[in-house]
C-alpha positions as CSV (number, residue, x, y, z in Angstrom):
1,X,-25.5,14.9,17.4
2,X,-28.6,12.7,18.1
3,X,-26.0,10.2,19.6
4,X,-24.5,12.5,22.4
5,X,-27.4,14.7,23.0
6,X,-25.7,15.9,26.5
7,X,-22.7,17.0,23.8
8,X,-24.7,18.6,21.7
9,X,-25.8,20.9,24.9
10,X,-22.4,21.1,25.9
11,X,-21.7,22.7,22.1
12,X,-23.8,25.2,22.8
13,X,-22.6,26.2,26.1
14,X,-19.3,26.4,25.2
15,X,-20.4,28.7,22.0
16,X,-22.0,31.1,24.6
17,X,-18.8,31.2,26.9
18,X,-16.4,31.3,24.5
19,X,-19.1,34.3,23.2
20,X,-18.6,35.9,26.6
21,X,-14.7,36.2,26.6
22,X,-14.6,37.1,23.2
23,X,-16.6,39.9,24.0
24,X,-15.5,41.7,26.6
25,X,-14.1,39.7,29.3
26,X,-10.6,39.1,27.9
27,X,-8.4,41.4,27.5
28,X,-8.0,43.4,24.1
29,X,-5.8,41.5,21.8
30,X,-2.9,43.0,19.8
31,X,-2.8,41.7,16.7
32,X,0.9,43.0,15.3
33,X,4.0,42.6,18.2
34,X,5.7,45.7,15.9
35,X,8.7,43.2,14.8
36,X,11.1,44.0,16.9
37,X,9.8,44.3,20.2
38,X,8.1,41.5,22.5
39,X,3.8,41.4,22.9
40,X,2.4,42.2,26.1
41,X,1.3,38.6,28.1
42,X,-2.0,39.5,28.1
43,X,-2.4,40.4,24.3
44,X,-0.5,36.9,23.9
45,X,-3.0,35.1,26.5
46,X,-6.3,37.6,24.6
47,X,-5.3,36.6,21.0
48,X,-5.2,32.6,21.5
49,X,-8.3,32.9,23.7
50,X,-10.1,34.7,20.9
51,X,-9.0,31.9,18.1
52,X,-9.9,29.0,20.9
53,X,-12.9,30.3,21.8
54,X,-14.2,30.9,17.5
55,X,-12.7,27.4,17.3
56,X,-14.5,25.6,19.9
57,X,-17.7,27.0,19.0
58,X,-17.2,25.1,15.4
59,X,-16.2,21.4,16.3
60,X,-19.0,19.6,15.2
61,X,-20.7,22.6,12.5
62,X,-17.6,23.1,10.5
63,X,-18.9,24.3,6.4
64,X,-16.2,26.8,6.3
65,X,-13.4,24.2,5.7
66,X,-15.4,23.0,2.4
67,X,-12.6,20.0,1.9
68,X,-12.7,17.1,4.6
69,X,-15.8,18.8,6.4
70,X,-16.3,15.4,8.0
71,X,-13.2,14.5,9.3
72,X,-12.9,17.7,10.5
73,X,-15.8,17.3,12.2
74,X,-15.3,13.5,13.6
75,X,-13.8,13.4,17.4
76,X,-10.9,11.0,17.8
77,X,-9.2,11.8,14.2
78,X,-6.2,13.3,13.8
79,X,-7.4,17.1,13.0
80,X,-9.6,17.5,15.8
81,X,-6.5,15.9,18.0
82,X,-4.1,18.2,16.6
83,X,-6.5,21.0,18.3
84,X,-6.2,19.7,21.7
85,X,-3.4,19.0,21.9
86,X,-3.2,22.7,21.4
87,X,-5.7,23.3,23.5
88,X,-4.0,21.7,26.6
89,X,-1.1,24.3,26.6
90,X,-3.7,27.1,26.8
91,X,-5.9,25.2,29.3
92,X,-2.8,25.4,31.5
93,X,-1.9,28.8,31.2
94,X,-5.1,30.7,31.0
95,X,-7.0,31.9,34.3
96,X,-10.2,30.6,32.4
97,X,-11.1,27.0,33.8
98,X,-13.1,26.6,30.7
99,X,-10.9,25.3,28.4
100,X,-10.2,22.0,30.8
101,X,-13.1,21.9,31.6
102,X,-14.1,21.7,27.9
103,X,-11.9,18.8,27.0
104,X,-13.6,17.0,30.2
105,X,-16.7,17.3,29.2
106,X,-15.6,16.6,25.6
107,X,-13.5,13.1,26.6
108,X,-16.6,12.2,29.0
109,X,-18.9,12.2,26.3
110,X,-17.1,10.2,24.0
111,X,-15.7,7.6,25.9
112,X,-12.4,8.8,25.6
113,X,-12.0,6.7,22.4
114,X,-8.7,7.2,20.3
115,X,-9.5,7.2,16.4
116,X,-11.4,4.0,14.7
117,X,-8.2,2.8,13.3
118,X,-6.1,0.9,15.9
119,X,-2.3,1.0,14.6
120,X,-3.0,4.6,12.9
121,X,-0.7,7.0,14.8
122,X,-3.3,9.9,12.9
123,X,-5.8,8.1,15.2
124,X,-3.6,8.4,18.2
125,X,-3.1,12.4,18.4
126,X,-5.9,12.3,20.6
127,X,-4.7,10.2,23.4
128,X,-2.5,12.8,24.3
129,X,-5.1,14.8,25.2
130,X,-6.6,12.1,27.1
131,X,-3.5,11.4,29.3
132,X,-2.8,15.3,29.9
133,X,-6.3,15.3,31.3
134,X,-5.4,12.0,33.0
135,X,-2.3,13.9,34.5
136,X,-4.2,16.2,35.8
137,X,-7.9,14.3,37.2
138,X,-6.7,10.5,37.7
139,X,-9.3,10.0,35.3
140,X,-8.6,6.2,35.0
141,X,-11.1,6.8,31.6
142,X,-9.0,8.7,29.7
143,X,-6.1,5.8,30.5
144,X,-7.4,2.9,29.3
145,X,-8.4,3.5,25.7
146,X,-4.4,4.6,25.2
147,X,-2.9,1.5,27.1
148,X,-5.1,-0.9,25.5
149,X,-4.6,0.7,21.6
150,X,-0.7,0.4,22.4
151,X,-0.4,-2.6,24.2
152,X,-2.3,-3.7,21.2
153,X,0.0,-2.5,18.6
154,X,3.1,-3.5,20.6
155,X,2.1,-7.0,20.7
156,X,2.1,-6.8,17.0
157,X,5.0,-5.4,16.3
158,X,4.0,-4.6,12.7
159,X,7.2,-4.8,10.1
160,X,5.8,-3.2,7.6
161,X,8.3,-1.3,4.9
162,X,8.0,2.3,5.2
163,X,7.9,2.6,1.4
164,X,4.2,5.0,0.2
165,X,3.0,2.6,-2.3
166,X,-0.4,3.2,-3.9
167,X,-3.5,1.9,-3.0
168,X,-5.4,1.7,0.6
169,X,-6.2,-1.5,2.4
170,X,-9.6,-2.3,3.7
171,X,-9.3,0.7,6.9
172,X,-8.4,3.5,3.9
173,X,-4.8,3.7,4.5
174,X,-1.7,2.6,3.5
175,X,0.0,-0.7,4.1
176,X,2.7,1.5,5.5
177,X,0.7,3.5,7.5
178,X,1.1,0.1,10.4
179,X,4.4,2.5,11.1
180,X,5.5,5.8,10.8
181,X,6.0,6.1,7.3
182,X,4.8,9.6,6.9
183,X,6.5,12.8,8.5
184,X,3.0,13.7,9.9
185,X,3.0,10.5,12.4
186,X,5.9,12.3,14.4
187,X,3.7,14.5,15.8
188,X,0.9,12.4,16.7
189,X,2.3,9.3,17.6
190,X,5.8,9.7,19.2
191,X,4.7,11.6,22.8
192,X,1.6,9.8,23.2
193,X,4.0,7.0,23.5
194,X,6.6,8.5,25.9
195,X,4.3,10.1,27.8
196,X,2.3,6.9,28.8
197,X,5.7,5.2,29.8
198,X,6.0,8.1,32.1
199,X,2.9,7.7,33.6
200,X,3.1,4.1,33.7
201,X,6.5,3.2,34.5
202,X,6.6,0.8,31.8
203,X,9.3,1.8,28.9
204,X,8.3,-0.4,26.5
205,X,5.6,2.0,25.2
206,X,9.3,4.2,25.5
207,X,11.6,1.6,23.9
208,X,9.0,0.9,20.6
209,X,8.7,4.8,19.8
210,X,12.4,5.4,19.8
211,X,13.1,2.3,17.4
212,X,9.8,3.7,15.2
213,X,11.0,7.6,15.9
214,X,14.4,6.3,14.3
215,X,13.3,4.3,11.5
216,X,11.5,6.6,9.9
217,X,13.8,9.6,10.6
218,X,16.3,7.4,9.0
219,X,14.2,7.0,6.0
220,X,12.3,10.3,5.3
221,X,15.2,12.5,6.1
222,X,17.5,14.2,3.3
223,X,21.4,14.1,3.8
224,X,22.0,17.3,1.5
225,X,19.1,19.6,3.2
226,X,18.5,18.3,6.2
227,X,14.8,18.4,5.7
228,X,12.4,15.7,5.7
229,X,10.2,14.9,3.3
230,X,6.8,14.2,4.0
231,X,6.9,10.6,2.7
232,X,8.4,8.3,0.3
233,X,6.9,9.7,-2.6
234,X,8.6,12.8,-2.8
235,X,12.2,11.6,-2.9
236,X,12.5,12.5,-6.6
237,X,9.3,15.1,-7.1
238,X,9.8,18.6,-8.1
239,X,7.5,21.3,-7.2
240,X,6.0,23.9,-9.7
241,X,9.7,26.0,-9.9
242,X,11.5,22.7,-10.2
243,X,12.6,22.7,-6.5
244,X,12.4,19.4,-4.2
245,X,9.5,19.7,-2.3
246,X,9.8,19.4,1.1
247,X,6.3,20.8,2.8
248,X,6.1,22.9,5.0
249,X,3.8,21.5,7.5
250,X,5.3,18.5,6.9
251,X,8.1,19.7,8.5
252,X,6.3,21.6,10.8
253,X,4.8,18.5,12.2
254,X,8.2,17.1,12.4
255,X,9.8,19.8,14.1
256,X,7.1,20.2,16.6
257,X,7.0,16.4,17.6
258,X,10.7,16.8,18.1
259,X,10.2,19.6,20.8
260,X,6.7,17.4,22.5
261,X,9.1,14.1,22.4
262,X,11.5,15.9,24.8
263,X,8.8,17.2,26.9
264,X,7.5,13.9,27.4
265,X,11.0,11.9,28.3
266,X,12.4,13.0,32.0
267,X,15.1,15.3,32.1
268,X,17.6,12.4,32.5
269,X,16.5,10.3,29.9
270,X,19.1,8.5,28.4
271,X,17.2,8.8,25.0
272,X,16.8,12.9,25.6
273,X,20.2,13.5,23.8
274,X,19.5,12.1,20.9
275,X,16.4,14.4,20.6
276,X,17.6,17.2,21.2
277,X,20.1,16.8,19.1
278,X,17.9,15.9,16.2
279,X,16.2,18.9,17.4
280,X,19.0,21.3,17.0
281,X,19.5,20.3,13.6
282,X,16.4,20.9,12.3
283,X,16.6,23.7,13.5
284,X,19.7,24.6,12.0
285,X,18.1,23.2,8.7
286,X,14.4,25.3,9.3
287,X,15.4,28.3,10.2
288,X,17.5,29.7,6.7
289,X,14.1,29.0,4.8
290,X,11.7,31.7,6.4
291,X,10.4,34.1,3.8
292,X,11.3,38.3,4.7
293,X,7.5,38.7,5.3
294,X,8.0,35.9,8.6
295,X,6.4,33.2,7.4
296,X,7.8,29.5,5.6
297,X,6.8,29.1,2.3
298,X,4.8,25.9,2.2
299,X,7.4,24.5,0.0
300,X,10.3,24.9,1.8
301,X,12.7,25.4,-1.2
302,X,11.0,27.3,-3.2
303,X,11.6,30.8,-1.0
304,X,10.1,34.4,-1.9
305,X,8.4,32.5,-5.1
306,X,5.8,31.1,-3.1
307,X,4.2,34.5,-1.9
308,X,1.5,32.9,0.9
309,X,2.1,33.6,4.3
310,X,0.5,30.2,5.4
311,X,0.3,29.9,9.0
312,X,0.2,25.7,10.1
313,X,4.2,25.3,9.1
314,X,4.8,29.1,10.4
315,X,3.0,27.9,13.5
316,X,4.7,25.2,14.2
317,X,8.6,26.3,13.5
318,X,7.5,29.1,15.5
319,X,6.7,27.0,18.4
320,X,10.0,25.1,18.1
321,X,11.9,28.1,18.1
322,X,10.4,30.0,20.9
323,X,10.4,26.7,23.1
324,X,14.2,26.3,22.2
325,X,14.9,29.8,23.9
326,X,12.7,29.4,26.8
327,X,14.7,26.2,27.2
328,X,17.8,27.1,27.2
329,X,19.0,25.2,23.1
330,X,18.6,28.0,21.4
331,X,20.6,31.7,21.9
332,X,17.9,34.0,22.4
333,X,19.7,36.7,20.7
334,X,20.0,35.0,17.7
335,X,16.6,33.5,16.9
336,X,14.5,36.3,18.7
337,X,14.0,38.0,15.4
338,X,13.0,34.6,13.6
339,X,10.7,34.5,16.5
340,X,8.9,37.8,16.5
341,X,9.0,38.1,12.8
342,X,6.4,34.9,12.6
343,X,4.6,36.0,15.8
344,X,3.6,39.3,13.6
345,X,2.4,37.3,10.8
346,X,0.7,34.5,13.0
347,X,-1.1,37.3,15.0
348,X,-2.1,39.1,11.4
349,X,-3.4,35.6,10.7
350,X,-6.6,35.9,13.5
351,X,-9.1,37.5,11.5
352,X,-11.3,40.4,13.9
353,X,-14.2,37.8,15.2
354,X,-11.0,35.3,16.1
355,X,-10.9,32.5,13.0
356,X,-7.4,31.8,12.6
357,X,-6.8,31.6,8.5
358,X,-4.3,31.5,5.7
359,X,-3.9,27.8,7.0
360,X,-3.4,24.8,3.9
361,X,-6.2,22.7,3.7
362,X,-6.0,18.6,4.4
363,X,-3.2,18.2,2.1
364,X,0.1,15.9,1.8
365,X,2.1,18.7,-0.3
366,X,2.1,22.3,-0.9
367,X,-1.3,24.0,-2.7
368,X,-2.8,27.2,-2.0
369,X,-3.9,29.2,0.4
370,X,-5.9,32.3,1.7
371,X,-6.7,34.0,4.4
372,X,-9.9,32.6,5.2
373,X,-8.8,29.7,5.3
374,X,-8.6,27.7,8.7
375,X,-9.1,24.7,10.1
376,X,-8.4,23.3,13.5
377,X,-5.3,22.1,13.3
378,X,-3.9,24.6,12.1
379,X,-5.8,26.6,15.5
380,X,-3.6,23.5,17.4
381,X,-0.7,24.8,16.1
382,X,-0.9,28.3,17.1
383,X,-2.0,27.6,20.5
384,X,1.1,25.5,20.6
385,X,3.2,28.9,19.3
386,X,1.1,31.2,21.9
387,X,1.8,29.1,24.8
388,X,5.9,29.1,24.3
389,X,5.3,33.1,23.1
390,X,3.1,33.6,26.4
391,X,5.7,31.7,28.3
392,X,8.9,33.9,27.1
393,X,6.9,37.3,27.4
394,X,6.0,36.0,31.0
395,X,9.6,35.4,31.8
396,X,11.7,38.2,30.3
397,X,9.1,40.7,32.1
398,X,10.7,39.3,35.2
């Protein structure tokens, strides 16, 4: 705080309009979509206000989380990414200019740094808020720090095996952490990559994810299931009812850097096929696994036995879902009620004052959860599933 004092204004601003919508100025929020029949638009576009609006008034005071209070808390790392990058999708749909304006003033006051590690794809989430914001202001700022990180990295071409073996090297993280050794990187990495080929015309940033994106798809992903496991050392664990654990927002992260991979590649991509086929699968492989209450379990296997209706993994397969129907992948008749069955729990999961909970701590496997539990990532994830929800609402109404 006492090194971005304009910030630490800026926090409180944003607490007292994000107060001011939650309070009156947004529309009433329905929290439950009845199962069976779409939400309004404007209880969609109310209900991920209200969680953005609780959320951004708690990025730099964040006790609630108890467990990684200072990551959470540190701009540039991967769980405060994974929020914007939520974020953005409700920045462009709401009539609110707050919320860009919010990441401006957010970026601006931080340099628009990417994370402290430079080959960490967890350290590179947040540069795709910085080139949506580039996108959109020509903000040559919020450029540089991603062209420089991955020109960087591209230059050396790390061969690292993509093997989870024990210990940390002097930046805290795995050897095989140079690469994409662990489902999580999919999300974070992945777009940040194709986007900036798109803005700059230059496919090698293009041409190194693909051959990563492969790799490690390659390597993490089980013939029999289908599934991916969240790294190396899960090939041969069992979870507590001797299942193969396969995490849920392991997956989730997966699944949803699938769908933002195919956003970021043009339309006539010669790489787009094999994406959305990848996508279709996991789909295919996802979607037999949600629980009769609408939610994953958070180990995938292990069905009605795990009883938690955690919302990060339920987020995100939502999201992939609902963005395959509004895109034409997926038959709408068919995954609808997959869809609106995890809307009703996701919208259950925002607590009256707008926390988002029952989302699973920092973890790399399935634990527990309740429902007070949140954390901003998890938030990410279901602005991510409210923008494809708002979007389908929007368009059948038509």
């Amino acid at each position: 705080m006492k090194k971005f004092k304009p910030f630490g204004r800026l926090v409180i601003a944003g607490v007292l309009l994000a107060g001011m919508s939650s309070c009156g100025l947004a529309p009433k929020a329905q929290t439950h979509s009845s199962g069976n029949e779409l939400p309004e638009a404007s209880s969609v576009m109310a209900l991920m206000e209200k969680s953005a609006n609780w959320q951004i008034a708690r990025t730099q005071h964040m006790p609630h989380v108890g467990r990684a209070q200072k990551g959470s808390e540190s701009y540039g790392r991967w769980i405060q990414g994974a929020f914007y990058v939520g974020l953005t999708e409700l920045a462009e749909r709401s009539p609110n200019p707050f919320y860009e304006t919010w990441m401006g003033y957010v970026g601006n006051a931080h340099n628009w740094k990417l994370g402290k590690v430079k080959y960490f794809a967890d350290d590179h989430v947040i540069g795709q808020m910085n080139l949506w914001y580039y996108n959109r202001h020509k903000n040559k700022a919020a450029l540089t720090p991603v062209k420089e990180t991955f020109d960087w990295l591209i230059e050396q071409n790390p061969t690292n095996s993509l093997e989870f073996i024990a210990g940390r090297n002097k930046d805290r993280v795995h050897n095989c952490q140079w690469r994409w050794c662990w489902a999580d990187a999919l999300f974070m990495g992945p777009p940040t990559f194709f986007t900036l080929s798109e803005i700059t015309g230059d496919e090698k940033y293009t041409e190194y994810a693909h051959k990563e994106f492969q790799a490690t798809v390659d390597f993490l992903r089980d013939p029999k299931t289908g599934l991916m496991f969240r790294d190396s050392r899960y090939f041969d664990k069992k979870g507590k009812y001797g299942e193969q654990i396969f995490w849920s927002r392991g997956m989730g992260w997966v699944y949803a850097g699938v769908v933002n991979s195919i956003e970021a590649l043009p339309k006539n991509h010669r790489y787009r096929p094999y994406y959305e086929d990848l996508y279709l699968q996991l789909t295919a492989a996802i979607v037999k696994h949600q629980k009769q209450d609408g939610s994953w379990p958070m180990s995938l296997l292990a069905g009605e036995k795990d009883n938690y209706p955690e919302s990060s993994g339920t987020a995100f397969y939502n999201y992939g879902l609902t963005w395959g129907v509004n895109n034409g992948l997926l038959d709408k008749n068919q995954y609808l009620p997959h869809i609106l069955k995890s809307w009703d729990i996701l919208s259950s999961s925002v607590h009256p004052d707008g926390k988002f909970g029952w989302v699973q701590g920092v973890n790399d496997k399935p634990d527990v959860v309740a429902y007070e539990d949140s954390q901003l990532y998890g938030v990410g994830a279901f602005l991510l599933a409210g923008s494809q929800m708002y979007d389908l609402v929007k368009r059948e109404a038509n």
